[in-house]
C-alpha positions as protocol buffer text, in pm:
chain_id: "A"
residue {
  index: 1
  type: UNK
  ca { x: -2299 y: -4565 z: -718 }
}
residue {
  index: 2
  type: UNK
  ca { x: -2195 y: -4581 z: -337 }
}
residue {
  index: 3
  type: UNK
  ca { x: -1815 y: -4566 z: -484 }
}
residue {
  index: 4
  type: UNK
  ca { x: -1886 y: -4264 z: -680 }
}
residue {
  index: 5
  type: UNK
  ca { x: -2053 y: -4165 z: -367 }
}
residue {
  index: 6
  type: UNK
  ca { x: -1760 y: -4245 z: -114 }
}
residue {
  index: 7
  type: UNK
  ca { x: -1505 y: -4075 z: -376 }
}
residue {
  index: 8
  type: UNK
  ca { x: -1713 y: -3758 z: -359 }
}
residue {
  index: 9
  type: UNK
  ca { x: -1736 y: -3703 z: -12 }
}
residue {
  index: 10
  type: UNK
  ca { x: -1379 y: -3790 z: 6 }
}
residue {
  index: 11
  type: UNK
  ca { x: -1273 y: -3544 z: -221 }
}
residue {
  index: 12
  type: UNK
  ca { x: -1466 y: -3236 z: -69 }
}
residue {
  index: 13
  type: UNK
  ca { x: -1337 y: -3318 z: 275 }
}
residue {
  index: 14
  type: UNK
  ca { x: -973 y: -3360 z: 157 }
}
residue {
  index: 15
  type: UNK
  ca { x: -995 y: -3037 z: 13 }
}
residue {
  index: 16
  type: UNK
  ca { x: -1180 y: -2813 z: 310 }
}
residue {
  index: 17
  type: UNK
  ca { x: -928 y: -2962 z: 537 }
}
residue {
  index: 18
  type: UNK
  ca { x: -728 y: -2705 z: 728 }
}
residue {
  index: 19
  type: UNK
  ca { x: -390 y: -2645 z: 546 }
}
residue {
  index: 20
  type: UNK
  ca { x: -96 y: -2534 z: 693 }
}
residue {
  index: 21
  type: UNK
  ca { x: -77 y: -2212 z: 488 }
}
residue {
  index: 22
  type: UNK
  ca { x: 210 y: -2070 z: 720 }
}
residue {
  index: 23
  type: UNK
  ca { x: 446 y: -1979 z: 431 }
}
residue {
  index: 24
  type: UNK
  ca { x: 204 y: -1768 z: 285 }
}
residue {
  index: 25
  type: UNK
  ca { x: 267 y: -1512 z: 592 }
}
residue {
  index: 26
  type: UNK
  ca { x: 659 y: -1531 z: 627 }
}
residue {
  index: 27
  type: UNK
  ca { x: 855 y: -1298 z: 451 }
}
residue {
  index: 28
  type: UNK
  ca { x: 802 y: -1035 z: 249 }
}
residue {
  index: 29
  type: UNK
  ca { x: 576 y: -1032 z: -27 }
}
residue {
  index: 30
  type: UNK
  ca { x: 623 y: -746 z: -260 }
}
residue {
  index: 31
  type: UNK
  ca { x: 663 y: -711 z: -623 }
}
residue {
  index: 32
  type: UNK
  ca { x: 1028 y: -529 z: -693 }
}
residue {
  index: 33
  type: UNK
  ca { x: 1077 y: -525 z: -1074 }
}
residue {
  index: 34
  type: UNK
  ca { x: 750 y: -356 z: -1089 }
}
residue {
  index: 35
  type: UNK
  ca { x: 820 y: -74 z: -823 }
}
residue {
  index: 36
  type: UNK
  ca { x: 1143 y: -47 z: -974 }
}
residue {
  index: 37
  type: UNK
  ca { x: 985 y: -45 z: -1346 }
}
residue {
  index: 38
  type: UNK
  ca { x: 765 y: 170 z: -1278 }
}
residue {
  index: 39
  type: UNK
  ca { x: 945 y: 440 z: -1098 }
}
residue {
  index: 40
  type: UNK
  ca { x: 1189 y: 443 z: -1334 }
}
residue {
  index: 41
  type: UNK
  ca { x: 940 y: 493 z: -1651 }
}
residue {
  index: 42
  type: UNK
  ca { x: 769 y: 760 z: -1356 }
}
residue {
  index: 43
  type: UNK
  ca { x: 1117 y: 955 z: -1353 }
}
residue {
  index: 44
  type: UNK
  ca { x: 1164 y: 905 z: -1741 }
}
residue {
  index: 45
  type: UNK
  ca { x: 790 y: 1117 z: -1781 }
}
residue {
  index: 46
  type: UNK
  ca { x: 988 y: 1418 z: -1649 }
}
residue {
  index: 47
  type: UNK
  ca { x: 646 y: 1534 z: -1498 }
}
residue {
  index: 48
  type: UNK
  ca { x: 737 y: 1892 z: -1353 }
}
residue {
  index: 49
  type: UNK
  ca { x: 384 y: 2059 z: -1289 }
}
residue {
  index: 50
  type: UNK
  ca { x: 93 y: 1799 z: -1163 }
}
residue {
  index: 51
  type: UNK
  ca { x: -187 y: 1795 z: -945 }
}
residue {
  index: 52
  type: UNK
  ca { x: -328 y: 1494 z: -761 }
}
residue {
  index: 53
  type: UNK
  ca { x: -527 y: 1369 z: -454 }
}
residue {
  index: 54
  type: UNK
  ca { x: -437 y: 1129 z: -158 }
}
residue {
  index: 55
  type: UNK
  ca { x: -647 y: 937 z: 57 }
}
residue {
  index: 56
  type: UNK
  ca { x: -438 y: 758 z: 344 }
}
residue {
  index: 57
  type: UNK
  ca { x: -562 y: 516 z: 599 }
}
residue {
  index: 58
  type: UNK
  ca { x: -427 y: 290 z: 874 }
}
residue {
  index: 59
  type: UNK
  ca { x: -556 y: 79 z: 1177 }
}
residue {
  index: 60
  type: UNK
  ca { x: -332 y: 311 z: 1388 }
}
residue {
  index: 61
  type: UNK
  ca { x: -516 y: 663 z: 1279 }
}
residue {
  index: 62
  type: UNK
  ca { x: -817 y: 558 z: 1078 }
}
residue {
  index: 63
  type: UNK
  ca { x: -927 y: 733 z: 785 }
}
residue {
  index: 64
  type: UNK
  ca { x: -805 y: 1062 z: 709 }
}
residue {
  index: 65
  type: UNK
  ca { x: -990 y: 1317 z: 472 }
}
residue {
  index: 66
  type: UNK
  ca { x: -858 y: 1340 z: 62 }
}
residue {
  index: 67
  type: UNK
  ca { x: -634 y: 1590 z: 31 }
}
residue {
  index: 68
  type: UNK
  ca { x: -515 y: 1744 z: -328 }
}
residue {
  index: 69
  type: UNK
  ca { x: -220 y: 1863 z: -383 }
}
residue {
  index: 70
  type: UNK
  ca { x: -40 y: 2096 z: -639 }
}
residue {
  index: 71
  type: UNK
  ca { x: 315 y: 2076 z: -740 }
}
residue {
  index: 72
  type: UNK
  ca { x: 514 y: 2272 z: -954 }
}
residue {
  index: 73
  type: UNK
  ca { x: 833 y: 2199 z: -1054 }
}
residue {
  index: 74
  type: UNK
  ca { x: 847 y: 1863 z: -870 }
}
residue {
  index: 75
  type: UNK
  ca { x: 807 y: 2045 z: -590 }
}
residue {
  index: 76
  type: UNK
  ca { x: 437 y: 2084 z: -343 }
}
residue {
  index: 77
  type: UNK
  ca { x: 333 y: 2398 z: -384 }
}
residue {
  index: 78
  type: UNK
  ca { x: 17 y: 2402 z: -184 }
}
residue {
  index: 79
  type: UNK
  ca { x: -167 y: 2114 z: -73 }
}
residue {
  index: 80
  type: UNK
  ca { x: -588 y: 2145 z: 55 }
}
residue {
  index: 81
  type: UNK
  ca { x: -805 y: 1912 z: 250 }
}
residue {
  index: 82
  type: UNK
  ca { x: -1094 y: 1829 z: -2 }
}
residue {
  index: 83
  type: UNK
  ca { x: -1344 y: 1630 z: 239 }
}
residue {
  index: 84
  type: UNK
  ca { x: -1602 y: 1830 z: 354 }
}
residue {
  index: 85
  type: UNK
  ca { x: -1685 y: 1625 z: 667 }
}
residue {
  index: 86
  type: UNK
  ca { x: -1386 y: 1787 z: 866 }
}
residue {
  index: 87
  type: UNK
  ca { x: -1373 y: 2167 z: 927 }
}
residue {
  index: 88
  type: UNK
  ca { x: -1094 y: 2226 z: 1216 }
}
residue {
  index: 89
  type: UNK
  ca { x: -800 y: 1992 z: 1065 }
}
residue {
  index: 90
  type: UNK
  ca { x: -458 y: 2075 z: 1101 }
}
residue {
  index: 91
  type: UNK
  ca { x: -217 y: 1978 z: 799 }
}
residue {
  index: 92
  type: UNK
  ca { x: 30 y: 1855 z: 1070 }
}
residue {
  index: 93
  type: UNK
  ca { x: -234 y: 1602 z: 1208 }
}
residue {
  index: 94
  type: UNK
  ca { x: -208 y: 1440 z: 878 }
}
residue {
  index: 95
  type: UNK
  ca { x: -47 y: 1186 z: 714 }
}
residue {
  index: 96
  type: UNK
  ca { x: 41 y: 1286 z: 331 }
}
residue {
  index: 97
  type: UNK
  ca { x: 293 y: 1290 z: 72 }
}
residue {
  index: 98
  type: UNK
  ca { x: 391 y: 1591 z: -129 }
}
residue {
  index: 99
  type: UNK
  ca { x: 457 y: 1456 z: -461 }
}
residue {
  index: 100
  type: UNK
  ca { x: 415 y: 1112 z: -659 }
}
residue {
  index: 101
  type: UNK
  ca { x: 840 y: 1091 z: -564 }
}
residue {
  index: 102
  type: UNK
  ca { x: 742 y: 1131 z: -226 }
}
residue {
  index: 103
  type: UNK
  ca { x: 505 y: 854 z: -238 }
}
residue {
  index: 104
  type: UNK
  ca { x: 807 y: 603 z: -458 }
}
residue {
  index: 105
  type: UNK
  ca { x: 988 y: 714 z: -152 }
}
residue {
  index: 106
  type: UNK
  ca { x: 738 y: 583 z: 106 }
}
residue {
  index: 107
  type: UNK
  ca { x: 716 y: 244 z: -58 }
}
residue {
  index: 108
  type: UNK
  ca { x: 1100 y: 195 z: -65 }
}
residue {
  index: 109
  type: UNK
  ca { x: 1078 y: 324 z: 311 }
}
residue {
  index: 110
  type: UNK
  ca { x: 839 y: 42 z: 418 }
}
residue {
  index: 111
  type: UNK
  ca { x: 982 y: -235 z: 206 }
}
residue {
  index: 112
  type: UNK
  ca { x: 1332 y: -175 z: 376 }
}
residue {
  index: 113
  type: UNK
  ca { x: 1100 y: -123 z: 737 }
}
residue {
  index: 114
  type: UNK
  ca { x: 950 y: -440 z: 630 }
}
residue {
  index: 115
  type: UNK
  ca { x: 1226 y: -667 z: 573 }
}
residue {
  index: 116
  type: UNK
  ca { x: 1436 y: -528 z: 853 }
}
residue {
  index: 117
  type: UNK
  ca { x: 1161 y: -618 z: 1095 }
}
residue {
  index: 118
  type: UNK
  ca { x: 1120 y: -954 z: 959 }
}
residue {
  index: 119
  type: UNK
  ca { x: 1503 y: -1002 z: 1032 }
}
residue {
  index: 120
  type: UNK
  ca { x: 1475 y: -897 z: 1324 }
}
residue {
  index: 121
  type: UNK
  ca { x: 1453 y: -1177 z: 1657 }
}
residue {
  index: 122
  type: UNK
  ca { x: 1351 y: -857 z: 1810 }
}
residue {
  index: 123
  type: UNK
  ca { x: 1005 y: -807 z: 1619 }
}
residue {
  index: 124
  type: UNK
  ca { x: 690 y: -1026 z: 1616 }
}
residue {
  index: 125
  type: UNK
  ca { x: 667 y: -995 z: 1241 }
}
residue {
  index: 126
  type: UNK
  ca { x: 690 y: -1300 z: 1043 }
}
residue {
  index: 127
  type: UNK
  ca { x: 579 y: -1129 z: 750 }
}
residue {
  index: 128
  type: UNK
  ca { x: 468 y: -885 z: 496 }
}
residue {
  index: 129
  type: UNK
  ca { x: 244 y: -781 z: 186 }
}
residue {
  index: 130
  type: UNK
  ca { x: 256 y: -480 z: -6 }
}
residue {
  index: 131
  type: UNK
  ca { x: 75 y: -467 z: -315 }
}
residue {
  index: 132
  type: UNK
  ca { x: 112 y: -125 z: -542 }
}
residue {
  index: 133
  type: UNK
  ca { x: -153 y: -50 z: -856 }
}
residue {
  index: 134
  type: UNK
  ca { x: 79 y: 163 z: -1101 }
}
residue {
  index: 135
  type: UNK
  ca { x: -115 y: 408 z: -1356 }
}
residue {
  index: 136
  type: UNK
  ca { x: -104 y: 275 z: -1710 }
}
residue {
  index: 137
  type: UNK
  ca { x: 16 y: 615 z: -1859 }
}
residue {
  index: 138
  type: UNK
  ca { x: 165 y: 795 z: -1606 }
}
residue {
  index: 139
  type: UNK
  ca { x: 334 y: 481 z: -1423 }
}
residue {
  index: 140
  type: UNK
  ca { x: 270 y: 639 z: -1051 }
}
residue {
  index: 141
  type: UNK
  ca { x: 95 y: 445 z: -753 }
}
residue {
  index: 142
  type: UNK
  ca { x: -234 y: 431 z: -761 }
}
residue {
  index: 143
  type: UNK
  ca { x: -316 y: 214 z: -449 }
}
residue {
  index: 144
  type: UNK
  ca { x: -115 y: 113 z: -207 }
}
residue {
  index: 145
  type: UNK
  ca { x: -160 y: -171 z: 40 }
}
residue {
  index: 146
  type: UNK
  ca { x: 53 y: -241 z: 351 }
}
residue {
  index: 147
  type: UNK
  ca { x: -20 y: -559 z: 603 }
}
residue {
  index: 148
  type: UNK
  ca { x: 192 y: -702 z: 826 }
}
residue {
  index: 149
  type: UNK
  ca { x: 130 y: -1070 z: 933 }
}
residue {
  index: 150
  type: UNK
  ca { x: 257 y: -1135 z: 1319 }
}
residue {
  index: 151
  type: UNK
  ca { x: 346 y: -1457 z: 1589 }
}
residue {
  index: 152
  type: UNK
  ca { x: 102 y: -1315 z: 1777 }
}
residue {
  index: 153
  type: UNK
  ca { x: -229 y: -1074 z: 1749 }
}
residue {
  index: 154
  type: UNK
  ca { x: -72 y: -752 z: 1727 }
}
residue {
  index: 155
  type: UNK
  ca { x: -289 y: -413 z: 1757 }
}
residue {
  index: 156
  type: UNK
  ca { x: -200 y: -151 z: 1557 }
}
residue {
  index: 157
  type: UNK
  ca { x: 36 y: -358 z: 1356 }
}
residue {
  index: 158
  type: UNK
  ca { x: 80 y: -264 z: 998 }
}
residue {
  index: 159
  type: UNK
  ca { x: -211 y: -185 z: 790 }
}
residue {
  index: 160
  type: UNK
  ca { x: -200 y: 76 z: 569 }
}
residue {
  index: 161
  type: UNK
  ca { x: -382 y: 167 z: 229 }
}
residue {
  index: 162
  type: UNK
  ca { x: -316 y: 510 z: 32 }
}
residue {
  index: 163
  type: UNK
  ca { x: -509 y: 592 z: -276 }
}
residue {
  index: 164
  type: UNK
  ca { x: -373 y: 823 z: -494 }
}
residue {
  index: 165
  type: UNK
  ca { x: -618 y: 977 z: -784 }
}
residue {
  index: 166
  type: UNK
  ca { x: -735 y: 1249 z: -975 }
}
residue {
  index: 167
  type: UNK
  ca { x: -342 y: 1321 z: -1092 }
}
residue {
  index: 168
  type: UNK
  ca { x: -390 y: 1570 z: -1371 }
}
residue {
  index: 169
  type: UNK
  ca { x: -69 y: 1722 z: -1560 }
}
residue {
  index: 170
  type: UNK
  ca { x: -59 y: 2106 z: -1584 }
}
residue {
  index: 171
  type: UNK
  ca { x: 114 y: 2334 z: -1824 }
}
């Protein structure tokens, strides 16, 4: 019984001992056969006229109210804040992307930031995760989450979530 005993204790401490997890925050981390999957079934939709809302936030500006906009002919057309909490807020104070491309475009932008940085001897960052959600139907982002892992503690570094919802397709 005191061998069973031994064993047990042996095994739980073996495995809550501190592993060197390191590799888990070097490089980039990032799923490209699905972006690139799922873009291209996005483009093959040939979805003209849509509506949709945003919400963006980041450690460097915070949250930021939903915002819906409308696009016709793959192209914003007009674009509203929806939140109610926020009365006096400029459009140019705000992060946002006019159309579902846009937003394909942002993710290739910050994988390419991503990896350059991690090149780089210049940056502190070691690493990267992005993880997208893609719409089963539609095949656009539906979440998007940025973090950047760093050699040091790094305020401000990258940390950035989007949620895109309520897309609708109009006539």
């Amino acid at each position: 019984m005191k061998k069973i005993l031994l064993l047990l204790i042996s095994l739980i401490l073996i495995s809550c001992s501190d592993s060197d997890n390191s590799d888990e925050f070097t490089g980039l981390n990032f799923d490209q056969n699905a972006f690139e999957k799922n873009r291209q079934l996005w483009t093959d939709n040939e979805i003209s006229n849509y509506t949709f809302s945003q919400e963006y936030f980041s450690s460097s500006v915070g949250p930021q109210p939903k915002l819906t906009s409308i696009v016709i002919n793959r192209e914003l057309d007009a674009i509203f804040v929806q939140s109610t909490n926020e009365t006096n807020i400029s459009l140019e104070e705000l992060t946002y992307y006019e159309t579902i491309d846009n937003v394909y475009d942002f993710i290739n932008y910050i994988v390419n930031s991503c990896e350059e940085q991690i090149n780089s001897n210049q940056s502190p960052m070691e690493g990267a995760k992005i993880e997208i959600t893609y719409d089963d139907t539609f095949h656009y982002p539906t979440k998007i989450i940025c973090s950047g892992y760093y050699s040091n503690v790094m305020l401000g570094g990258l940390n950035i979530q989007i949620i895109i919802s309520d897309f609708e397709v109009n006539q």
